[in-house]
Residue, then its C-alpha position, 0 to 999 in steps of 0.5 A: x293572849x300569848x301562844x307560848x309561855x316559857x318560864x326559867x326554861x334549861x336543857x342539859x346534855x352531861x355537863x353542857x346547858x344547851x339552853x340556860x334559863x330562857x324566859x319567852x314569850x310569843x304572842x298568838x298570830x305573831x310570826x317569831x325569828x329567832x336567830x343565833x350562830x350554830x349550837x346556840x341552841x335554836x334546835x334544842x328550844x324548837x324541840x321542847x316545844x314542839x314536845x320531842x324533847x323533854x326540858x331539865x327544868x322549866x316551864x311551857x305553855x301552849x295556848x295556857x296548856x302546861x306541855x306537861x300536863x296536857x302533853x296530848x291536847x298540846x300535840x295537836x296544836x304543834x307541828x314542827x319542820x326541821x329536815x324531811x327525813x321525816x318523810x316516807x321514801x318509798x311512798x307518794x306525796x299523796x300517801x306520805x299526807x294521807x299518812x300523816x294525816x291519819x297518824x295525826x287523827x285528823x277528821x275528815x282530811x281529803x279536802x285538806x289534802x287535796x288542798x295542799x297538794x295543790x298550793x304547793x304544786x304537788x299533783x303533778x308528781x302525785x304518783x311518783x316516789x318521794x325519794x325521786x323527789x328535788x330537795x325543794x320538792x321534798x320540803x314543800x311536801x314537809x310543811x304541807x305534811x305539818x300543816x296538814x292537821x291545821x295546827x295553831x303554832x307552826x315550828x320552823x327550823x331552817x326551812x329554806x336551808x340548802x334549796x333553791x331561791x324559787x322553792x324557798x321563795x314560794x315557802x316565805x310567801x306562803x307562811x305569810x299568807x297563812x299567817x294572814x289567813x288563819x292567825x297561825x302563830x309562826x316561829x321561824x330560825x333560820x341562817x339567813x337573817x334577810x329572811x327573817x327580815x323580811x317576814x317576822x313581826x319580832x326577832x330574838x337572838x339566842x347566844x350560848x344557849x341564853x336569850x339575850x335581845x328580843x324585840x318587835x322588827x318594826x322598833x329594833x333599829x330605832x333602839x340601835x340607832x340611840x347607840x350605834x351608827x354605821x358610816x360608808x366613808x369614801x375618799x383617793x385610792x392613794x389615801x388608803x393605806x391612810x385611813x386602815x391606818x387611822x382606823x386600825x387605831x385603838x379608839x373605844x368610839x370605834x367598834x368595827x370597819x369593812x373594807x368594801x375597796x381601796x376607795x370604799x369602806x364601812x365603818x360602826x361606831x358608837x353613837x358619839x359623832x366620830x371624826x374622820x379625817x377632812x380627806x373623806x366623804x362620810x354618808x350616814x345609812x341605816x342599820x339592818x338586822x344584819x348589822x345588829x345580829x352581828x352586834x348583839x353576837x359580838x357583844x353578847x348584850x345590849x349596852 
């Protein structure tokens, strides 16, 4: 069963489509990424479906409900992180969840609450204003206050964005687990595509506003490998200047080259066995999601 249906899915400011006739589909208990360069449209895609903002045209199910339709049972089913401006300064941590958890209609919240203030190591700032609170701290409080009403889908723009490597551990560790433990259907964006690497099922690129790859993890480097292969080739510092100059050499097998040292460079190129010079050593390696983000964004497709 799919979580989220999209059909035909557009968002237009003035004359600008944020987002152009996207077809989606996010199956339930998946753990989605969906990556893109700033303005592709990552934010605006997040906001339809979590309800706050409303689509030009289009269509979204939530768990088969259309948002339209079932604006009220579908709230209760969504929560998005974005920034945690969202919370209440000049309350607790403690208040801010029982707030939330009221606003919400959640039943029988105390438990939960207590819950999450201890997963995310809350208790010991329990009686101290949010406004005092770390970056990290304050976006540990973020996501327990979204989960706090147990939602089905959880929406997560950028939620590691800008804290410490510890805090954005610890919420990568705890999206898996509850993902695992309570089949929640996860679609995370983020910058920092090793994270998503790392933590989603299936990934999908957006560009410009439009879709244009998704495809499980597990079988995306497999379908690269039938068109692309990258290449570490090392040779003499006093070859350099040679091989930038051999490389600079228009050749449509070539698609790009990183200098890592005088002595060390990167080089993609299509599948075709490419020859390089006798002067270097070539070894083969296995593309990561980096390398097919970076791909997909300059290509625009899959060719």
């Amino acid at each position: 069963m799919n979580a989220i249906d999209i059909k035909d899915l557009s968002k237009k400011f003035g004359n600008f489509y944020a987002v152009k006739n996207i077809d989606l589909e996010i199956k339930e208990g998946e753990i989605f990424g969906l990556l893109g360069p700033n303005g592709a449209g990552k934010s605006t895609i997040m906001r339809m479906i979590s309800t706050l903002l409303k689509p030009t045209k289009g269509s979204i199910k939530i768990n088969d409900h259309n948002i339209n339709r079932n604006l009220y049972k579908v709230k209760k089913m969504i929560s998005l992180v974005s920034d945690y401006n969202v919370l209440e300064d000049d309350l607790t941590p403690f208040e801010n969840l029982k707030m939330f958890a009221e606003i919400s209609n959640v039943k029988n919240y105390k438990n939960k609450l207590e819950e999450l203030m201890e997963d995310f190591g809350l208790n010991i700032y329990r009686n101290k204003l949010t406004k005092n609170l770390s970056s990290g701290n304050k976006q540990k409080l973020n996501i327990a206050r979204a989960l706090i009403k147990s939602p089905s889908i959880l929406l997560l723009d950028e939620p590691t964005n800008a804290i410490d490597v510890e805090t954005s551990r610890f919420i990568r560790e705890y999206i898996i687990e509850n993902n695992r433990k309570y089949k929640t259907t996860i679609i995370i964006s983020s910058h920092y595509i090793w994270e998503v690497e790392q933590i989603c099922s299936t990934v999908g690129v957006i560009v410009d506003g439009e879709i244009v790859f998704k495809d499980e993890t597990d079988k995306i480097y497999k379908q690269f490998e039938n068109f692309m292969s990258i290449y570490e080739i090392y040779f003499n510092k006093n070859k350099f200047e040679d091989i930038v100059k051999f490389l600079e050499k228009k050749d449509d097998r070539l698609l790009s080259f990183k200098i890592i040292s005088n002595s060390k460079i990167i080089v993609e190129t299509k599948k075709e066995n490419y020859d390089f010079p006798n002067y270097v050593e070539i070894r083969k390696l296995t593309p990561n999601l980096e390398d097919v983000y970076s791909y997909i964004v300059k290509k625009d497709r899959i060719v």
